[in-house]
MARGUPA-180311 format. One record per atom (N, C-alpha, C): x negated, y negated, z negated; residue in three letters; chain. Coordinates in pm, 1 decimal. Layout:
N
[[X Y Z] 'ALA' 'A']
...
//
This chain:
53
[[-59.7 -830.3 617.9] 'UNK' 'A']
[[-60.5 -968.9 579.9] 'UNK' 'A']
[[-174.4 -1042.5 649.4] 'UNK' 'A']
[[-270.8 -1019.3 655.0] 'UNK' 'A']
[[-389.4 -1038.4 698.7] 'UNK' 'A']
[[-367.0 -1040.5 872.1] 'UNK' 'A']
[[-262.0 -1008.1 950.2] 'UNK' 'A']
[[-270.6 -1012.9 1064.7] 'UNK' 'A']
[[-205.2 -1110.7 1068.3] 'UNK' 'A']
[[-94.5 -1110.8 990.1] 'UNK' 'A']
[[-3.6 -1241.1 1017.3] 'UNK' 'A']
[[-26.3 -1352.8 995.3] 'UNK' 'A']
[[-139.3 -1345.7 896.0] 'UNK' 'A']
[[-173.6 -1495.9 852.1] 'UNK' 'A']
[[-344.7 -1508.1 897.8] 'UNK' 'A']
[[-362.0 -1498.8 1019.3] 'UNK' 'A']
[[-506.7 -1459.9 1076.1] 'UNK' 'A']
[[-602.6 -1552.1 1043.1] 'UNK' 'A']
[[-524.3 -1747.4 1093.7] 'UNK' 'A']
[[-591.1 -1835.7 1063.2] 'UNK' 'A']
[[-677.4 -1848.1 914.2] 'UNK' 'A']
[[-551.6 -1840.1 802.4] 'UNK' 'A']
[[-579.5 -1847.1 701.8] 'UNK' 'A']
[[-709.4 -1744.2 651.0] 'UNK' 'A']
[[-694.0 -1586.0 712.3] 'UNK' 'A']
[[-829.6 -1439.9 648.1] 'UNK' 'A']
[[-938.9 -1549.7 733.8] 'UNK' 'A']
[[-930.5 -1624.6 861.2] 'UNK' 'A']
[[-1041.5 -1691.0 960.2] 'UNK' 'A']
[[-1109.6 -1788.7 834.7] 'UNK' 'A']
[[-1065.4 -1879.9 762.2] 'UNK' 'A']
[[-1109.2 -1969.8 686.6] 'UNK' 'A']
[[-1123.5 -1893.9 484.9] 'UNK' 'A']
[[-1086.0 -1773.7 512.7] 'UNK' 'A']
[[-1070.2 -1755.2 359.4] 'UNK' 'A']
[[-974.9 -1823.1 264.4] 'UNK' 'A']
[[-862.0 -1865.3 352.4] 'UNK' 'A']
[[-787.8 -1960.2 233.5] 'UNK' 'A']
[[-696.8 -1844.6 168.9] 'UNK' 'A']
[[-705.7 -1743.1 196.6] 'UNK' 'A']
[[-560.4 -1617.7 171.2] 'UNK' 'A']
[[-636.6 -1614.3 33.3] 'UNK' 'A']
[[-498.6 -1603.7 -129.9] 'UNK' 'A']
[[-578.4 -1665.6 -228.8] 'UNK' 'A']
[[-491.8 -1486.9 -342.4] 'UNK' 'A']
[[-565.9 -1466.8 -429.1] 'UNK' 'A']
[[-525.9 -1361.7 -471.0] 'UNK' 'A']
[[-445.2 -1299.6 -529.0] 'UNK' 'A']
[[-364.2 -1375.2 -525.5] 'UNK' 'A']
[[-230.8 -1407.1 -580.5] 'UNK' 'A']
[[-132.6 -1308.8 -481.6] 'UNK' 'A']
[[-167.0 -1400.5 -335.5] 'UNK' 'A']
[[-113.7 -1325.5 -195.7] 'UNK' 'A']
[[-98.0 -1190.6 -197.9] 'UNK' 'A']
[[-252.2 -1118.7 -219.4] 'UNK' 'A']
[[-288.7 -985.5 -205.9] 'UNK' 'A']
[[-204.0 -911.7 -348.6] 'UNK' 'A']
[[-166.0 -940.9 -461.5] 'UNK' 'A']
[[-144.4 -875.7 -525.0] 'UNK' 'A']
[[65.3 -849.8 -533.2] 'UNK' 'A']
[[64.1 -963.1 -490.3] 'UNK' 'A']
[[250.5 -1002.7 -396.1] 'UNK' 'A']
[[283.8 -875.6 -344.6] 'UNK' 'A']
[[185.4 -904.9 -195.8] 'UNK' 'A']
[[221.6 -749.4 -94.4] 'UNK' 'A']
[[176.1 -659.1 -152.8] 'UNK' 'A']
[[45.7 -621.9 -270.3] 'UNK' 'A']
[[35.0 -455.5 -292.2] 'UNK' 'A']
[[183.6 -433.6 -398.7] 'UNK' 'A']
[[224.3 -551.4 -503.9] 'UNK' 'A']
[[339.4 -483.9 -553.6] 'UNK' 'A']
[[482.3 -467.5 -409.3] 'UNK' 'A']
[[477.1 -549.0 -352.7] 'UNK' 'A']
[[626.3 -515.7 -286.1] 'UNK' 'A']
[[585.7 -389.8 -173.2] 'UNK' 'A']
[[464.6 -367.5 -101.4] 'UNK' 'A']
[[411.9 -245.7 -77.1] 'UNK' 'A']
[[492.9 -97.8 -163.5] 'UNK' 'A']
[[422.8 -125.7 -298.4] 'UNK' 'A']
[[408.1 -20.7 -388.7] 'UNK' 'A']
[[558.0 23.2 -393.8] 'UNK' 'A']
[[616.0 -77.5 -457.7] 'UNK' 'A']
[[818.1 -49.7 -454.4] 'UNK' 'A']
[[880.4 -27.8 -358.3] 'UNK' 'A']
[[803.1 -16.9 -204.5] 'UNK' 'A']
[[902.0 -2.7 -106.0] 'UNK' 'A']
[[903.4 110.8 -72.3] 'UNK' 'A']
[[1027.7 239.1 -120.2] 'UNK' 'A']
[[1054.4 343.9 -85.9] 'UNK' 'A']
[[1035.3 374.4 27.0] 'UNK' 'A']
[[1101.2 315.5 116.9] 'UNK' 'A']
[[1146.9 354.9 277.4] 'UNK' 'A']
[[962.8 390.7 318.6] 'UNK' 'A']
[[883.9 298.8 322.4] 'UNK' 'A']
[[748.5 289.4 362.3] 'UNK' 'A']
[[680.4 395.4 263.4] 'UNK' 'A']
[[629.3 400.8 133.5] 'UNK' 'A']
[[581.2 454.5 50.5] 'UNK' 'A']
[[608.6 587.8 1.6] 'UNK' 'A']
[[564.4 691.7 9.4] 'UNK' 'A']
[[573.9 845.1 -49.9] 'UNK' 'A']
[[553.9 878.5 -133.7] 'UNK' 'A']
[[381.1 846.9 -155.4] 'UNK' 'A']
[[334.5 874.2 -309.0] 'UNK' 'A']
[[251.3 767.6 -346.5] 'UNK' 'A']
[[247.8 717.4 -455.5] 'UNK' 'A']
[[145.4 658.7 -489.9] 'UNK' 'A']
[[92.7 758.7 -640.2] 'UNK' 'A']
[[-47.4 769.6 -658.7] 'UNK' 'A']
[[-97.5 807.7 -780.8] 'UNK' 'A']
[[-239.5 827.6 -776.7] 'UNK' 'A']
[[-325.4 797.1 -833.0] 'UNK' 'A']
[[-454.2 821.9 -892.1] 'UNK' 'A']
[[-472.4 937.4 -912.2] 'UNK' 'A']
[[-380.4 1018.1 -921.1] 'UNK' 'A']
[[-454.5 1193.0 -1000.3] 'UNK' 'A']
[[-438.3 1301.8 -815.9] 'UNK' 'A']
[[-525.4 1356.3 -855.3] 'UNK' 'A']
[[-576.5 1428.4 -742.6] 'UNK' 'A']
[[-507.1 1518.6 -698.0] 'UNK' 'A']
[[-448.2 1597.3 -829.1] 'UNK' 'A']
[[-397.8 1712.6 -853.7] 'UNK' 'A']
[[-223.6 1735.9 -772.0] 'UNK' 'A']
[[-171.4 1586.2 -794.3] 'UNK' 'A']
[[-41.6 1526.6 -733.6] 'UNK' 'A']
[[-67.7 1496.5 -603.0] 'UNK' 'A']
[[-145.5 1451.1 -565.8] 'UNK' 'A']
[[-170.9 1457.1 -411.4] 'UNK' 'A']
[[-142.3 1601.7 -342.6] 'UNK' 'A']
[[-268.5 1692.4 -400.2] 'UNK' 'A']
[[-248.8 1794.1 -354.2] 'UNK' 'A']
[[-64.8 1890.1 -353.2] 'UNK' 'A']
[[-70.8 1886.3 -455.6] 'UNK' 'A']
[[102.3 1917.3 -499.8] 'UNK' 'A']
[[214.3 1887.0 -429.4] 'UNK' 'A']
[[190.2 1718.7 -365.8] 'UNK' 'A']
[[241.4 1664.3 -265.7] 'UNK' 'A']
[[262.8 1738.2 -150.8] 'UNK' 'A']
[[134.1 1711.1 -85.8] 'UNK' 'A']
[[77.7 1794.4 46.1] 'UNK' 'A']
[[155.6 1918.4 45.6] 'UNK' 'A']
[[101.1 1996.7 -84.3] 'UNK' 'A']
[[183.5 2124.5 0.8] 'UNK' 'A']
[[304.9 2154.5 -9.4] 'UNK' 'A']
[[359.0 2016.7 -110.4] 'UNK' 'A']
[[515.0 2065.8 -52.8] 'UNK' 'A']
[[604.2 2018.9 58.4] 'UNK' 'A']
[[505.6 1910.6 110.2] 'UNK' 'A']
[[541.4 1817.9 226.5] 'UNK' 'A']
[[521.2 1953.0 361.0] 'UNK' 'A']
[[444.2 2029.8 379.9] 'UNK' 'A']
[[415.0 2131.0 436.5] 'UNK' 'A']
[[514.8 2196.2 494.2] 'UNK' 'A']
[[595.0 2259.7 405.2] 'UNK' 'A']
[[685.0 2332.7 392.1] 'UNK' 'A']
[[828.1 2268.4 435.9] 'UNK' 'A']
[[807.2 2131.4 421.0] 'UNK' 'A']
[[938.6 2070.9 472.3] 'UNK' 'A']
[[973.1 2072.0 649.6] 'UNK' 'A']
//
C-alpha cells in the first residue's frame, strides 16, 4: 500500500483506517496467506510439515 500510494506515506496523509483495511483483506486472502498465528508452537508445526511437502 505504501508503494502505491507513495505521495500520500511522502506527506503522512495515509490515515489508520487504511492500514487496518489491507492488514484485514491481507489476513483473509488465502491464495497469498499460509499461516497466520501468534503461538510459536504452530509455526513450528507448520514448518515441519511444510518440509515434507
Amino acid at each position: 500500500m505504501e508503494k502505491k500510494f507513495k505521495w500520500k506515506k511522502l506527506f503522512g496523509t495515509i490515515h489508520p483506517d487504511e492500514y487496518l483495511v489491507v492488514e484485514h483483506n491481507t489476513m483473509y486472502d488465502f491464495k497469498n496467506t499460509l499461516l497466520y498465528t501468534t503461538n510459536l508452537e504452530d509455526v513450528i508445526e507448520f514448518l515441519e510439515q511444510k518440509k515434507w511437502d
